[in-house]
C-alpha positions as CSV (number, residue, x, y, z in Angstrom):
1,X,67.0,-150.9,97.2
2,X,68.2,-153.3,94.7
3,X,68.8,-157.2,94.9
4,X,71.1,-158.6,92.3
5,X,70.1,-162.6,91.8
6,X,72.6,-165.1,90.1
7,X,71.2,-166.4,86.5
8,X,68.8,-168.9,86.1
9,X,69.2,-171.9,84.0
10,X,67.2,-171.2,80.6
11,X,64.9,-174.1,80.0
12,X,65.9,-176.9,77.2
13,X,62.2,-176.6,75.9
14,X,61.7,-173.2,74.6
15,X,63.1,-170.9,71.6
16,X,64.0,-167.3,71.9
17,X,60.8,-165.2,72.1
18,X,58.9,-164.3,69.0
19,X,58.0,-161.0,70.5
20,X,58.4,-158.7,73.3
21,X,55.4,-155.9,74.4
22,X,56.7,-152.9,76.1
23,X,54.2,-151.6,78.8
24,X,56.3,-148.1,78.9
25,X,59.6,-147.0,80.6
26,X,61.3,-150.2,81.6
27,X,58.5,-152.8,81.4
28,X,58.8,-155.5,79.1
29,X,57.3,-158.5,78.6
30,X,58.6,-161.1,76.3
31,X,56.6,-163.9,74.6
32,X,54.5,-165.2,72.1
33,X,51.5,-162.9,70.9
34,X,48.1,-165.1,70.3
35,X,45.9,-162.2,69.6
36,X,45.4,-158.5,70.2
37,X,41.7,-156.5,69.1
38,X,40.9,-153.2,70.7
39,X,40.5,-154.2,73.9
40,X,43.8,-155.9,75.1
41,X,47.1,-158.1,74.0
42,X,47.1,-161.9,74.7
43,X,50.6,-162.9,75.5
44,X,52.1,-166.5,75.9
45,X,55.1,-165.6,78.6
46,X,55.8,-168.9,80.0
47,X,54.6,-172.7,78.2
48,X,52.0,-174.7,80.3
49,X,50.4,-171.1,82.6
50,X,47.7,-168.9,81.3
51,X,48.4,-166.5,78.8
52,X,48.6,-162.9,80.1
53,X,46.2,-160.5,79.0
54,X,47.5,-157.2,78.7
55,X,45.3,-153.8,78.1
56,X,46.1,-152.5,75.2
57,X,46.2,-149.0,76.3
58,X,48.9,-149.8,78.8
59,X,51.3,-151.3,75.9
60,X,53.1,-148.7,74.1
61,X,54.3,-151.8,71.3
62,X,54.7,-155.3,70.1
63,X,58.0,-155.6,68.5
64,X,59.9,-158.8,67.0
65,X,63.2,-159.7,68.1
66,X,65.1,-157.8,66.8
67,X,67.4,-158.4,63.7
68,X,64.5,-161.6,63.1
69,X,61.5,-161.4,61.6
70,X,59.1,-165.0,61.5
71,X,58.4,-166.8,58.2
72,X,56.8,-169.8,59.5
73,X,55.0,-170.3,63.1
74,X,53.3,-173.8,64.1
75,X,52.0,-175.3,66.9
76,X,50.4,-178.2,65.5
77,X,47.1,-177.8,67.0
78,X,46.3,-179.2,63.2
79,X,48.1,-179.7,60.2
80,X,46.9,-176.3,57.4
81,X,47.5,-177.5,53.9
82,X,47.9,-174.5,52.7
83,X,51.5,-174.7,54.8
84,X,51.8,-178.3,54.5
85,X,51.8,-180.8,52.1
86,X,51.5,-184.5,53.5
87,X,51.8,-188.0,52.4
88,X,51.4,-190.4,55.0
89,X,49.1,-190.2,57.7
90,X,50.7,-187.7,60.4
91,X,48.2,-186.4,62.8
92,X,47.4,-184.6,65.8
93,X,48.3,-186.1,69.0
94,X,46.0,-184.0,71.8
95,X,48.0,-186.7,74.4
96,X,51.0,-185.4,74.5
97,X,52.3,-181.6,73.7
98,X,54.0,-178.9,75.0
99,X,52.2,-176.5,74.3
100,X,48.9,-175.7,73.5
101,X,46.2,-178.7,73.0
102,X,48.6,-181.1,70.6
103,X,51.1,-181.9,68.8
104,X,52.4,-183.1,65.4
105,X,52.0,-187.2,66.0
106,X,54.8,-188.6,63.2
107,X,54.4,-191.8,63.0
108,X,56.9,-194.9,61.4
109,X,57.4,-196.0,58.5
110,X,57.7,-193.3,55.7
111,X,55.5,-190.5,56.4
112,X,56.1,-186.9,55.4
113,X,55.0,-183.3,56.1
114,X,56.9,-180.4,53.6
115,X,56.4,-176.9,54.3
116,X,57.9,-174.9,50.7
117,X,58.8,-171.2,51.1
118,X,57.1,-168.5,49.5
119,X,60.4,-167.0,49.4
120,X,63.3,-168.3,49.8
121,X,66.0,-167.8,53.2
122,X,69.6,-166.7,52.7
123,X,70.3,-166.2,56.8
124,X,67.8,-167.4,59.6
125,X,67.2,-170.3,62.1
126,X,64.8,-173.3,62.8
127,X,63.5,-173.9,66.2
128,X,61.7,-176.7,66.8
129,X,60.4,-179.1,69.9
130,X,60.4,-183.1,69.4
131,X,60.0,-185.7,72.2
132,X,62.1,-188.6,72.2
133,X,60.7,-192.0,73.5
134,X,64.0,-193.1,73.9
135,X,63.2,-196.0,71.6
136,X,66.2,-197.7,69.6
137,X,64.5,-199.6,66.5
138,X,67.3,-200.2,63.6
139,X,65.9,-199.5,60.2
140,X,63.6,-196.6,60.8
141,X,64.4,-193.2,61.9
142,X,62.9,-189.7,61.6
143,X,64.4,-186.5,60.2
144,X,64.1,-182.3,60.1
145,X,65.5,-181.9,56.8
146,X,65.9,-178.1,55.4
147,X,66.6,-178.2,51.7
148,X,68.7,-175.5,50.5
149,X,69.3,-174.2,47.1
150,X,72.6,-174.9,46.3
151,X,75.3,-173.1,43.5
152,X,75.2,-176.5,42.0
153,X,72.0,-178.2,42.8
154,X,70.3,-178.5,45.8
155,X,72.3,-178.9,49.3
156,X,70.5,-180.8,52.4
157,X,71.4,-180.4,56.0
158,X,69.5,-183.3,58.1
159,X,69.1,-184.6,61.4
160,X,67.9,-187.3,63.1
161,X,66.9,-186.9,66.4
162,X,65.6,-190.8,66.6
163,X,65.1,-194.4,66.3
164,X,67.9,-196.3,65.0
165,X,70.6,-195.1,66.8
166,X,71.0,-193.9,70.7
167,X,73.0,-190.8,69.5
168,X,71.2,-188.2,67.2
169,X,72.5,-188.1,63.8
170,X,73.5,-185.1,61.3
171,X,73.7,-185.5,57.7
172,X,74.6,-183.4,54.9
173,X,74.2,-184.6,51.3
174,X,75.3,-182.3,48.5
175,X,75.3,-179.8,51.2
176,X,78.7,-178.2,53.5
177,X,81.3,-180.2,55.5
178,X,79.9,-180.3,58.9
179,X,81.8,-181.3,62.4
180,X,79.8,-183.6,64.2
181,X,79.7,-183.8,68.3
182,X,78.2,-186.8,69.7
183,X,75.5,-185.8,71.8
184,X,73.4,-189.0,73.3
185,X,69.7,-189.5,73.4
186,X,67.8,-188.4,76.3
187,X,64.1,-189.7,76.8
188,X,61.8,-186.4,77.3
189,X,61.4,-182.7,75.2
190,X,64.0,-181.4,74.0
191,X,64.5,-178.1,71.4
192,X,66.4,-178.9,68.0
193,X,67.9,-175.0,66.8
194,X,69.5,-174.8,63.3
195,X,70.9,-171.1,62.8
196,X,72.3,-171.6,58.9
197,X,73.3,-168.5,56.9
198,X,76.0,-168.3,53.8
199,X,78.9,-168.2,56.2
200,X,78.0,-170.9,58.4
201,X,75.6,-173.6,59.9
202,X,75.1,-174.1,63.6
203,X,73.2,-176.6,65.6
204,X,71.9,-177.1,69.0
205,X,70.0,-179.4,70.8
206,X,68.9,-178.0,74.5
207,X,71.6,-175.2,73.3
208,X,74.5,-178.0,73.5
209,X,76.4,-178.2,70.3
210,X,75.7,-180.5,68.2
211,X,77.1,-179.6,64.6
212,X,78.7,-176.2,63.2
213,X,80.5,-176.1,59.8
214,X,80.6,-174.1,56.7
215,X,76.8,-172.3,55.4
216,X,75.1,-173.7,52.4
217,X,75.6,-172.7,48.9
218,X,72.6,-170.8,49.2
219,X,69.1,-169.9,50.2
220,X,66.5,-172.5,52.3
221,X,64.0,-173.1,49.8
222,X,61.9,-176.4,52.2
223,X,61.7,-177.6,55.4
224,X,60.6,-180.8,55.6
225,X,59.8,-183.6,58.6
226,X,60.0,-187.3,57.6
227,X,60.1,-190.5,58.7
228,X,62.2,-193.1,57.1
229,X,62.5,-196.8,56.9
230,X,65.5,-198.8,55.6
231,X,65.7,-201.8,52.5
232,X,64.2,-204.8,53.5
233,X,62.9,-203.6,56.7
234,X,59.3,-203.9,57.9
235,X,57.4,-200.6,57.0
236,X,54.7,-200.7,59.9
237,X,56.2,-200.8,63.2
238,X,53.7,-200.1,65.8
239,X,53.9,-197.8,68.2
240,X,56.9,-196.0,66.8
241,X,56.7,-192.6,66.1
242,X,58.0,-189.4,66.9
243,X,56.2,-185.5,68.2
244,X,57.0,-182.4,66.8
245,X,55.6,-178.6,68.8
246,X,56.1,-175.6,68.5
247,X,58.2,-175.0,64.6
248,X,59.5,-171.5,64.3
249,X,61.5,-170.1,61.1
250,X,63.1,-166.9,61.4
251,X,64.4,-164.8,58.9
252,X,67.1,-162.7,59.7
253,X,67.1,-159.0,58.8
254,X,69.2,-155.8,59.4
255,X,67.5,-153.1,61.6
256,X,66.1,-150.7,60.1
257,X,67.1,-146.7,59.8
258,X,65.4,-144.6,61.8
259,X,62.3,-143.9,61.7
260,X,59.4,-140.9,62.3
261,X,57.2,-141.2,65.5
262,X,53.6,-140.3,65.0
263,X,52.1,-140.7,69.1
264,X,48.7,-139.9,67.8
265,X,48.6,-143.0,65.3
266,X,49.2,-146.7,65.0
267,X,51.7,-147.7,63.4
268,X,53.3,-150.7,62.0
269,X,56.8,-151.0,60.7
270,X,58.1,-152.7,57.6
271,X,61.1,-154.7,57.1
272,X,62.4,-152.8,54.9
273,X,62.1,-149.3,56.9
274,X,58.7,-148.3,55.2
275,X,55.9,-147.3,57.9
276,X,52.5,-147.7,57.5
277,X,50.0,-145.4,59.6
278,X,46.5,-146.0,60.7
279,X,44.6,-147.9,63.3
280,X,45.8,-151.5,64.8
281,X,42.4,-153.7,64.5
282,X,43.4,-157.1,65.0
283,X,46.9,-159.3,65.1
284,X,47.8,-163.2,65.9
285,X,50.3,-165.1,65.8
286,X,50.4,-164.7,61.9
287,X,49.6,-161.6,60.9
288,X,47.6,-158.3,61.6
289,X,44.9,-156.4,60.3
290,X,44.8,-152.5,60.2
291,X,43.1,-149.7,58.5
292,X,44.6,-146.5,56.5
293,X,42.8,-143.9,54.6
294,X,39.4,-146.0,54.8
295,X,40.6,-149.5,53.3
296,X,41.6,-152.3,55.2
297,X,44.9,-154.1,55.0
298,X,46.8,-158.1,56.1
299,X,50.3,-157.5,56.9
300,X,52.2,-160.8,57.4
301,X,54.8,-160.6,60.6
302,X,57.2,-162.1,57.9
303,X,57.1,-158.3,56.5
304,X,56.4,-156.3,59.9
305,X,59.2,-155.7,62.4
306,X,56.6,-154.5,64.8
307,X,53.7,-152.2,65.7
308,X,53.7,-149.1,67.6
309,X,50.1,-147.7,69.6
310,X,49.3,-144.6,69.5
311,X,49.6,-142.9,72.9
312,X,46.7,-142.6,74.6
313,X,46.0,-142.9,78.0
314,X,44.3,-145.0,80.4
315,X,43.7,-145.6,83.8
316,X,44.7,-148.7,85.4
317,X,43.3,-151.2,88.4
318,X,45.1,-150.4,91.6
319,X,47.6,-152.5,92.9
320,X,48.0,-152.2,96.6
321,X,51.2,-153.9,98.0
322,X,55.1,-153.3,98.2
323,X,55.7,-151.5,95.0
324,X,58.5,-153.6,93.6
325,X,60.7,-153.7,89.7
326,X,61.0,-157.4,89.5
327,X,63.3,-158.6,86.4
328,X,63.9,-162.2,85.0
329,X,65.4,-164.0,82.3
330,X,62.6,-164.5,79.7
331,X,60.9,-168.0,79.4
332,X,62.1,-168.9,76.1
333,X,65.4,-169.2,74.7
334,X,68.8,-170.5,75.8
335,X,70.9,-168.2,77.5
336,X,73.3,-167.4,74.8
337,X,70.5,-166.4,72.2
338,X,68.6,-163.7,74.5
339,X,69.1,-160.2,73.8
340,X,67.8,-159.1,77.2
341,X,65.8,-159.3,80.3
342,X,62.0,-158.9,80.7
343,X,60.8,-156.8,83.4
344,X,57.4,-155.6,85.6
345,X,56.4,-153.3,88.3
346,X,53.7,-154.2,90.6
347,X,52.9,-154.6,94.2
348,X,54.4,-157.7,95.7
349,X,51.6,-159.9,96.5
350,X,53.3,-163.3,96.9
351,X,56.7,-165.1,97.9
352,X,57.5,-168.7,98.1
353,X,60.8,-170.9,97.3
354,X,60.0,-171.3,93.8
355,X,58.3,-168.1,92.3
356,X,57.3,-164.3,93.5
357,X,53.8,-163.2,92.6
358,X,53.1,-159.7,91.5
359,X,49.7,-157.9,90.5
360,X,50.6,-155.2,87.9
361,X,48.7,-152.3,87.2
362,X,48.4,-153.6,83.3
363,X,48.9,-157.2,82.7
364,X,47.1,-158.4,85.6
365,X,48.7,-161.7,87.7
366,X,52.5,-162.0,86.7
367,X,53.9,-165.3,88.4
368,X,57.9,-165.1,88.2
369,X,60.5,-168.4,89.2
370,X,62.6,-167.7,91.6
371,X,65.2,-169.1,89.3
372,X,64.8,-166.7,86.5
373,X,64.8,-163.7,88.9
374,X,67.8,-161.4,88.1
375,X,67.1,-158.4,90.1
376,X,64.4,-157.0,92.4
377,X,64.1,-153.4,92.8
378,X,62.3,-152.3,95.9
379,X,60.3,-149.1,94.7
380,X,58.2,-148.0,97.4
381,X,56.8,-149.1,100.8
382,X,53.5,-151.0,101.1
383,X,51.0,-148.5,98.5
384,X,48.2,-148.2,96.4
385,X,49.4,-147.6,93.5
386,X,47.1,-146.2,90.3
387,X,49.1,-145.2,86.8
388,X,47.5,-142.8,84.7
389,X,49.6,-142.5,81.8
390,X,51.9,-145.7,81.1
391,X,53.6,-143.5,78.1
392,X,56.5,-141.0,77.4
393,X,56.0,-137.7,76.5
394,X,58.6,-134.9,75.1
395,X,58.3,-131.0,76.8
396,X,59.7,-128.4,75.5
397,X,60.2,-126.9,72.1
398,X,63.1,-128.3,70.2
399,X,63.3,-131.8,68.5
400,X,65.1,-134.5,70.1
401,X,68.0,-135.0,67.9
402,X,71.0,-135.9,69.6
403,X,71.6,-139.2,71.7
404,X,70.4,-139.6,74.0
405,X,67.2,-138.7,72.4
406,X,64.2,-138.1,74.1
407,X,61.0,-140.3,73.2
408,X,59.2,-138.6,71.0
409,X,61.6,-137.1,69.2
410,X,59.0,-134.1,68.2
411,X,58.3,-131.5,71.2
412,X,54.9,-131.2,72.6
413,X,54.7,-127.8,73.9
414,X,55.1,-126.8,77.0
415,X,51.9,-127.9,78.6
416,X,50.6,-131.2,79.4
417,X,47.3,-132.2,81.1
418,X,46.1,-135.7,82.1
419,X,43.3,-136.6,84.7
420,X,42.8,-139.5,87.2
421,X,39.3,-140.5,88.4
422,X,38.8,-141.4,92.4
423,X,35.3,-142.7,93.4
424,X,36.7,-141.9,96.4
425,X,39.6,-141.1,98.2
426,X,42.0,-143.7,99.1
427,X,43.9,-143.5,102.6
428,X,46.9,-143.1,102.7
429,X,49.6,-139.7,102.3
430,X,48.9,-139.5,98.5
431,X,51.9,-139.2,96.3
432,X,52.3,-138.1,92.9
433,X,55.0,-140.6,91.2
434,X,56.9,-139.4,87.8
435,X,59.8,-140.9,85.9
436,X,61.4,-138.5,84.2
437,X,64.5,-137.8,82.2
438,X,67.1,-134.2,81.2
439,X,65.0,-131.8,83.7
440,X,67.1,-129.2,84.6
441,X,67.8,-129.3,88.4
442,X,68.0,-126.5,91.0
443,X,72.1,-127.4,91.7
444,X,74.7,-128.8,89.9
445,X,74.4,-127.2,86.0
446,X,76.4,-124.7,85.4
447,X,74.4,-123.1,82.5
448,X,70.7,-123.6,83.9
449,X,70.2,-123.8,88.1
450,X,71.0,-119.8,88.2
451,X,68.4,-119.5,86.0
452,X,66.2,-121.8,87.8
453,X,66.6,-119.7,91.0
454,X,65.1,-117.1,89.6
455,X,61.7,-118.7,88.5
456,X,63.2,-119.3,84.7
457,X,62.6,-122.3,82.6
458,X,60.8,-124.2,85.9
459,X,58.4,-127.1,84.9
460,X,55.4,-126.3,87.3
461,X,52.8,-129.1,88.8
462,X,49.2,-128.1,89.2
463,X,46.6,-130.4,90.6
464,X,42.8,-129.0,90.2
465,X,44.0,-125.5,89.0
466,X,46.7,-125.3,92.3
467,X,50.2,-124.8,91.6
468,X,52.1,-127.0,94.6
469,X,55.5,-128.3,93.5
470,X,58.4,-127.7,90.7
471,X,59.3,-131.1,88.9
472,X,62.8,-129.2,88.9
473,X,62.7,-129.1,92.7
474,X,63.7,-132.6,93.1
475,X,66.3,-133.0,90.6
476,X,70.1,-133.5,92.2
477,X,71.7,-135.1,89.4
478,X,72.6,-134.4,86.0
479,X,69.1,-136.6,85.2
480,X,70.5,-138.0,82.4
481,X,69.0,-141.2,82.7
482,X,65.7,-141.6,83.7
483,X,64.9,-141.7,87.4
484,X,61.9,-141.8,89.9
485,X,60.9,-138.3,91.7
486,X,57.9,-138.4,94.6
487,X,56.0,-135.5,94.7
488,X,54.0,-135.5,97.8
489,X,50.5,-133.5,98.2
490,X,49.1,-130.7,99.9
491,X,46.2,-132.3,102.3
492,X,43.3,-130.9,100.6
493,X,44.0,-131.1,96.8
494,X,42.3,-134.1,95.7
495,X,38.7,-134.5,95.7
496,X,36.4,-137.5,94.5
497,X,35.5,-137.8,91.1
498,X,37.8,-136.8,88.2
499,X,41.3,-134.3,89.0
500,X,43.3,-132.6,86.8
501,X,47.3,-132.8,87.2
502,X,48.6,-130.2,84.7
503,X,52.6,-129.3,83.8
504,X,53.4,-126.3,82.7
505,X,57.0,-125.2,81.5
506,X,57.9,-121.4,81.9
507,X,61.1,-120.0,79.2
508,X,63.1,-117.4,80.0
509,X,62.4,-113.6,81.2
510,X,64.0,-112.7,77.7
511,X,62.7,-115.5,75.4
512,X,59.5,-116.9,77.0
513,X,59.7,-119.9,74.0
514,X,62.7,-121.1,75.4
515,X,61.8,-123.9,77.3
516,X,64.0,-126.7,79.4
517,X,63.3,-130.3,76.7
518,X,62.9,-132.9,79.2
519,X,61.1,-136.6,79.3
520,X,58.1,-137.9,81.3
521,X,58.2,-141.3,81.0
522,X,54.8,-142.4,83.2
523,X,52.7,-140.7,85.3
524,X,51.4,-142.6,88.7
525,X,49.3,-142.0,91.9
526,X,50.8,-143.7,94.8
527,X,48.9,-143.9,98.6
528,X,51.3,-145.0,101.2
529,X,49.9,-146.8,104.2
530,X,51.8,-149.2,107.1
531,X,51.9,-153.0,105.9
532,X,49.2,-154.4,107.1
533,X,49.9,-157.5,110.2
534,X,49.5,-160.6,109.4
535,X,47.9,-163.1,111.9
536,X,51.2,-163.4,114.1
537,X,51.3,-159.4,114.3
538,X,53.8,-158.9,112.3
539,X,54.0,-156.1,109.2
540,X,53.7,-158.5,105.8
541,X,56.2,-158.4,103.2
């Protein structure tokens, strides 16, 4: 059962997310990454709550967006001068932010921060926050300039979010013929976007439209923020002065070819297709760390499209609840820049007007607004539910090679064991949950369910050395798209302490390496029990 929600409203005051974990088939999680060691993945998923910290060996990757790659990331919890250089006396304002512990504090009067490019931007965007006072003081105003290196000298697009006027201004000396729409002042946060490229320039405040026009002559070379004072007006007005959070520069890129998958290494991919194989150490917002053939290497995330894990599994907590699919509209971005929906599965702990609560087997307390939810999936009854392997797997004996491939491309075998640990038993009709994708059903194909009847190319589930179900068995459709199968068990079967589920694939009577190439996408242990009554009697939610 599935409930369709309209759209939420995207929220003025964030960018499109830097990053998005995946947490295996169909869970996503979209955000900013803080930091990641061996232990776990600290994500920022919505401004102003608790990061998330996610367990590492439930996340099968930390990608950028995609087609984007970031050059520049600040949050002005100081000012580095080894990105910046200053004149003036900007400073950190711990006051007032919006994310984090402060912002950039800019004040009047001619002071300026310049950020120059290592290398130089043909086609990206600028994402910024500012806060406007709503102050109107002619003379002095404040300014994101990016400076661009023109065909004939250099080319400047500029606005002015503030002071001397009650609209925001855009200017562009040397630079392209712009069309300006007046959009008015508005005390609060607000988000400043400018998408530029050699084609054309676009820009957004609180995704209204505020310029677009032709692109610049060429690349951005420096971004600088300012503030300016007109002839023969005071300098020092005090008071006045402007905040600046959370910058982001994004390069824009073309995705790479395809690439090899190695699920028993880390890996990180290049921008420019190259992979790089190893172990994962550390990462921030900045860069990460990893090792390869005993020597330690910095990869910037202005070179790495993202980072794959390798695929090793891990036990999580148990959730206990109605086992829901709950997906929103990420946090960040306005709705025409997001390239998709973030999405979790957990036990439903908590409903009000303005949010739904889920604990998730992974990445702990996941809070969700009401008005960003696009769809909830109900999944299962109230149940305990353990996962013991978040990540796909490929049986059978053939490479994956046409669409729609199977994740990993490369085969591994026809036999798969993985193990679950119970201290002790949990009550409840225990359930074996798969997700699984091109198994060969007992009806409906043509070429294979004959063969099926007759105990050919079967995928066979053991728990503790007992064969007691087909995977094959519960198959109706054509399965090609993934979907969830419930294998029930024999009373009897499990047994504190560790238990081994095994699969094992059989070929045909003629060619016993001929096996049926199919997809399990995670592995879970479900207990189903009645809802427990709440105070009035009744079953909860």
């Amino acid at each position: 059962m599935a409930i369709q929600s309209e759209p939420g409203i995207a929220t003025s005051n964030s960018h499109p997310a830097a990053f998005r974990a995946s947490l295996g088939y169909d869970q996503r999680i979209s955000g900013r990454l803080i930091s990641l060691d061996e232990v776990g993945v600290s994500f920022e998923n919505q401004p102003g709550q608790k990061p998330l910290m996610m367990i590492r060996g439930g996340v099968s990757s930390i990608l950028q967006r995609e087609g984007e790659v970031q050059v520049l990331l600040d949050d002005f919890e100081s000012i580095d001068p080894s990105r910046w250089s200053m004149l003036g006396t900007a400073e950190v304002d711990k006051a007032l932010h919006l994310i984090g512990k402060g912002s950039l504090l800019l004040p009047a009067g001619g002071t300026s921060l310049t950020s120059r490019l290592a290398e130089p931007i043909a086609d990206g965007r600028l994402d910024l926050a500012y806060h406007d006072s709503g102050q109107i003081v002619a003379g002095h105003e404040w300014c994101v300039d990016l400076l661009f290196r023109g065909r004939s000298g250099p080319e400047i697009i500029r606005v002015v979010p503030g002071w001397g006027d009650e609209s925001i201004g855009v200017e562009s000396p040397g630079g392209p013929a712009l069309a300006v729409q007046r959009l008015s002042r508005k005390p609060g946060w607000h988000r400043l976007s400018v998408r530029f490229g050699s084609e054309r320039t676009d820009v957004s405040i609180d995704s209204d439209e505020l310029v677009h026009g032709k692109g610049p002559g060429g690349p951005l070379v420096e971004v600088r923020l300012s503030s300016l004072v007109g002839n023969n007006i005071p300098a020092a007005n005090e008071g006045l002065s402007a905040h600046v959070d959370d910058l982001r520069l994004v390069r824009f890129t073309r995705p790479s070819a395809e690439v090899e998958l190695d699920s028993s290494q880390d890996e990180a991919r290049l921008v420019g297709g190259d992979q790089i194989y190893g172990s994962i150490v550390s990462a921030d917002s900045s860069r990460l760390t990893m090792t390869m053939a005993s020597r330690t290497i910095e990869l910037p995330w202005s070179e790495t499209v993202g980072i794959n894990f390798r695929r090793s599994p891990i036990q999580s907590r148990p959730v206990e609840g109605p086992i829901v699919l709950a997906e929103w509209r990420p946090v960040s971005g306005p709705a025409e820049d997001l390239d998709g929906i973030d999405g979790i599965e957990g036990a439903l702990v908590g409903v009000s007007d303005v949010a739904l609560t889920l604990e998730t087997p992974f990445a702990g307390t996941i809070v969700v607004p009401r008005d960003r939810l696009s769809r909830l999936e109900i999944r299962s009854g109230w149940a305990r539910r353990i996962v013991f392997d978040s990540h796909a797997h490929h049986l059978g004996n053939e490479v994956s090679s046409e669409p729609p491939k199977l994740d990993p491309p490369q085969p591994e075998g026809g036999t798969l064991e993985r193990t679950i640990e119970l201290k002790v038993i949990p009550e409840g009709r225990p359930v074996l949950v798969l997700d699984v994708v091109q198994v060969v059903g007992e009806t409906g194909n043509i070429n294979f369910s004959k063969l099926l009847a007759d105990g050919q190319l079967r995928t066979e589930v053991r728990l503790n050395g007992e064969m007691f179900d087909t995977i094959n068995r519960h198959i109706k459709t054509s399965n090609e798209t993934p979907e969830r199968i419930r294998l029930p068990l024999p009373d009897g079967l499990l047994r504190p302490g560790i238990n081994l589920i095994r699969f094992d694939q059989k070929g045909l009577n003629g060619d016993p390496d001929y096996l049926d190439d199919l997809g399990i996408l995670a592995m879970a242990m479900e207990f189903e029990v009645p809802a427990p009554a709440d105070e009035g009697g009744r079953g909860r939610p």
